[in-house]
C-alpha positions as a printed NumPy array, in Angstrom:
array([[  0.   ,   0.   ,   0.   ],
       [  2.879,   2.621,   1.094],
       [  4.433,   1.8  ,  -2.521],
       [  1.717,   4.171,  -3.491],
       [  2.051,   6.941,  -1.65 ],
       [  3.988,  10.008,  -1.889],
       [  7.237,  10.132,  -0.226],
       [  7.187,  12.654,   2.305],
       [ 10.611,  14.2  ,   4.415],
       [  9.959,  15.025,   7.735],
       [ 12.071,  17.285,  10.406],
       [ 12.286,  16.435,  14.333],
       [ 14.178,  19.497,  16.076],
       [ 14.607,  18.399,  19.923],
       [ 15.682,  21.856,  21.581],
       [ 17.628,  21.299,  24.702],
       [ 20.47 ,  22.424,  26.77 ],
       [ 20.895,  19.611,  28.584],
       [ 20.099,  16.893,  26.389],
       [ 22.457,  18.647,  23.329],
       [ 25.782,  18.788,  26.002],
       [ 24.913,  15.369,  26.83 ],
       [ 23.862,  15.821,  30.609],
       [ 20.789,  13.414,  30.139],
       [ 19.459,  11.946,  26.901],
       [ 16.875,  13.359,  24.459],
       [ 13.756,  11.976,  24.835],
       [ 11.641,  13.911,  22.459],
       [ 13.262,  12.585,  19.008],
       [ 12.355,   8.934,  19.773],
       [  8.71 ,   9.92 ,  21.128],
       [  8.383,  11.404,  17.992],
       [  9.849,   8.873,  15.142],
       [  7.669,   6.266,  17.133],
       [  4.245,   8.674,  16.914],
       [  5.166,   9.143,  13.061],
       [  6.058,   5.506,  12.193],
       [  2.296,   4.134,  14.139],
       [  0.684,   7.331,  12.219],
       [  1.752,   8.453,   8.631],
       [  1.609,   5.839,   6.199],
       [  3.368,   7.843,   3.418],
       [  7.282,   6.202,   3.516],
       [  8.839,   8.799,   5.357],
       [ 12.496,  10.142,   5.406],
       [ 13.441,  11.704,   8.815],
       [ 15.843,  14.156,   9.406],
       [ 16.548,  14.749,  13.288],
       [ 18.503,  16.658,  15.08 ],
       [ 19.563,  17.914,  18.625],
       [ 20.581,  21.188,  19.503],
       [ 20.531,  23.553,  21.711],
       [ 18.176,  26.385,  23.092],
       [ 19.718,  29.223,  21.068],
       [ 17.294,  31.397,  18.803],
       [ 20.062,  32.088,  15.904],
       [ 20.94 ,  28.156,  16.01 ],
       [ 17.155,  27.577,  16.154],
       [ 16.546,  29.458,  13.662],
       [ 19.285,  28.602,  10.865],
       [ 18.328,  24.587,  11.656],
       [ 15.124,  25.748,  10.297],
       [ 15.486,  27.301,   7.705],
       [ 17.935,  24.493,   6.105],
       [ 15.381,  22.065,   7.178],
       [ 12.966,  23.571,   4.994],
       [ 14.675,  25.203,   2.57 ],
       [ 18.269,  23.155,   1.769],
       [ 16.473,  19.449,   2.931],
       [ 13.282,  19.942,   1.98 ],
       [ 11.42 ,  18.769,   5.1  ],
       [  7.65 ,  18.996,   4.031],
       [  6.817,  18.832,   7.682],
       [  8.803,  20.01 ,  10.706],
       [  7.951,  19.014,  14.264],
       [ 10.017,  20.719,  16.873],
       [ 10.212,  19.403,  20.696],
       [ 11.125,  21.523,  23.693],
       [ 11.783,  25.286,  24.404],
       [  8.003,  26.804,  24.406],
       [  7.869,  27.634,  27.695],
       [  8.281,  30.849,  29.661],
       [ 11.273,  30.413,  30.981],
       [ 14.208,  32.618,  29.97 ],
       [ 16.299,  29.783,  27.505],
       [ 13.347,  29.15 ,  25.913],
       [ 12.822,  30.645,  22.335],
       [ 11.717,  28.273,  20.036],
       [  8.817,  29.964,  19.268],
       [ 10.672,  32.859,  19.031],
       [ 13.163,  31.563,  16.64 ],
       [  9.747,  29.812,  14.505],
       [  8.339,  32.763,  14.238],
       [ 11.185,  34.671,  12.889],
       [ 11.684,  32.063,  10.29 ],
       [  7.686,  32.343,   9.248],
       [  5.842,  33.242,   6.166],
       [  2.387,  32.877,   7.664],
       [  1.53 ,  32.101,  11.318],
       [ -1.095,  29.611,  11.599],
       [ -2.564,  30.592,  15.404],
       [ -5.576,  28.158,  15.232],
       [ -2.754,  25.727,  15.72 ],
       [ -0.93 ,  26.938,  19.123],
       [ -4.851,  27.58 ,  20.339],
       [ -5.866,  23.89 ,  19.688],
       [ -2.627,  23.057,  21.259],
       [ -3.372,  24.479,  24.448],
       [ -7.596,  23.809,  25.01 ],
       [ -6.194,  20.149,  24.209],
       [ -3.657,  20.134,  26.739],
       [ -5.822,  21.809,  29.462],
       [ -7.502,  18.844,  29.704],
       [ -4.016,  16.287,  30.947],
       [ -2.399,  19.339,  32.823],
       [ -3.853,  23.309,  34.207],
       [ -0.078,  24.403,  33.6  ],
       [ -1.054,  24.36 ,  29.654],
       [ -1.572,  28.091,  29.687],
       [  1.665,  28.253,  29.968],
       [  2.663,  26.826,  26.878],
       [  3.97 ,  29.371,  23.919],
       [  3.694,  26.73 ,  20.928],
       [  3.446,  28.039,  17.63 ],
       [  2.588,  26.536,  13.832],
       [  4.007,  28.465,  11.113],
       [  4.597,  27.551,   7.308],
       [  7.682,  28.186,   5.39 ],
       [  7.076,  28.108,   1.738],
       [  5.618,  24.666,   1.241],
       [  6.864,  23.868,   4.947],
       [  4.39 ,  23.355,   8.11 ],
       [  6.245,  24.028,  11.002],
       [  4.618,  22.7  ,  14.793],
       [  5.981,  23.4  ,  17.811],
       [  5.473,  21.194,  20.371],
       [  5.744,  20.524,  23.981],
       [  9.345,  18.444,  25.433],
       [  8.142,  15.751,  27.303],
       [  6.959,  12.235,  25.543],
       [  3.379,  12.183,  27.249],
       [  2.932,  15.648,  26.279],
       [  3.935,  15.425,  22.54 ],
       [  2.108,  11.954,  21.944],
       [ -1.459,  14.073,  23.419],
       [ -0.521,  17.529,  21.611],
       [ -0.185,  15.331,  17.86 ],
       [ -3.189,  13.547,  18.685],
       [ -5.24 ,  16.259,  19.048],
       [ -4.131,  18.686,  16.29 ],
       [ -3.096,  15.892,  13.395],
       [ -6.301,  15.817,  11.664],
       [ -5.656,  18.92 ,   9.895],
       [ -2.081,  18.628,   9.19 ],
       [ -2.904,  16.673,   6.366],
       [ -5.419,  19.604,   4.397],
       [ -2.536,  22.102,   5.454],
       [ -0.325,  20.489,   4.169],
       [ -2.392,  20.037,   0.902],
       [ -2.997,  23.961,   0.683],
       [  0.34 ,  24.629,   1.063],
       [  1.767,  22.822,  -1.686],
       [  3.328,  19.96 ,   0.288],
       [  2.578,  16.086,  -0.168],
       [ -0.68 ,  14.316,   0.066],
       [ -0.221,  13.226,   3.649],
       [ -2.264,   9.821,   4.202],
       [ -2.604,   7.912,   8.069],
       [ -2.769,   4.529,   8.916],
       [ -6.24 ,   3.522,   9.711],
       [ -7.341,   3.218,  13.174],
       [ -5.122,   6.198,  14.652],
       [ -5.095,   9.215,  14.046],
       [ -6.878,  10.418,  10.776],
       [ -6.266,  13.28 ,   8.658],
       [ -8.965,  15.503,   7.694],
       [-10.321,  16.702,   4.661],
       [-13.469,  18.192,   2.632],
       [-14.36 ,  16.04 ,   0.423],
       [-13.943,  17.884,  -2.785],
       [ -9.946,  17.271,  -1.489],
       [ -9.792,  13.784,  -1.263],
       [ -8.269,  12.382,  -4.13 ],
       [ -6.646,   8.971,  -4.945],
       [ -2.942,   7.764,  -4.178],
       [ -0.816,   7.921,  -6.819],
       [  0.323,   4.926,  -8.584]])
């Protein structure tokens, strides 16, 4: 079945301190190549990387993700909180073409619901050219609940944007789209 679907190249960004000296390991990259294996069905490429919580670095990782790799779909862990070293956000949004705020919005009712300290939360969703760019939270729990309840409509964004047509396994998560969008897998 996967034969038939477009190819797709995702980016996972883990921002950490820590985690990119090596003072404890990175937990967000695995939580998320495991969420994307049991939930796109496209044959993905990943490109991942680990770096640290500076806005320039942030922001140059970005912008070769989408621009110099071609990452249809970037998915950035860590750094979206209020504390001083975090900037991801910051760094996202400086990279942006258009800011997609229905995103960080759905983000945080969803998360309300596991955890109060949600409000808290900066996350952003920008694109880049044909690029949709998600931050999300740091934590494993936290970034399994935040993709299940936003990844419905990364598919359809991802359409309008001019990216791949972004299928999901049945019985997970499933992408949504009007029906005058839906169109066959190429053969």
């Amino acid at each position: 079945m996967s034969s038939a679907l477009e190819p797709v190249v995702i980016g996972l960004l883990s921002i950490s301190d820590r985690a990119s000296s090596g003072a404890y390991e990175d937990a967000g990259l695995p939580a998320l190549k495991e969420w994307i294996a049991k939930v796109i069905a496209n044959p993905v490429t990943m490109d991942a990387r680990l770096i640290a919580d500076e806005q320039t670095l942030i922001e140059n990782t970005l912008k070769h993700m989408s621009d110099t790799a071609h990452c249809s779909l970037i998915l950035t862990t860590g750094g979206t909180g209020p504390s001083v070293r975090d900037v991801t956000p910051e760094a996202t949004l400086a990279v942006a073409h258009k800011v997609l705020p229905g995103f960080g919005e759905q983000m945080r009712h969803n998360n309300l619901q596991y955890t109060p300290t949600a409000i808290l939360s900066r996350q952003v969703a920008v694109t880049r050219g044909a690029t949709l760019i998600i931050n999300l939270p740091g934590q494993p729990k936290a970034i399994r609940e935040t993709l299940d309840g936003i990844f419905a409509a990364v598919p359809y964004c991802m359409d309008l944007i001019g990216g791949p047509y972004l299928e999901t396994h049945p019985g997970g998560v499933q992408g949504w789209r009007p029906k005058s969008a839906v169109r066959a897998p190429r053969s």
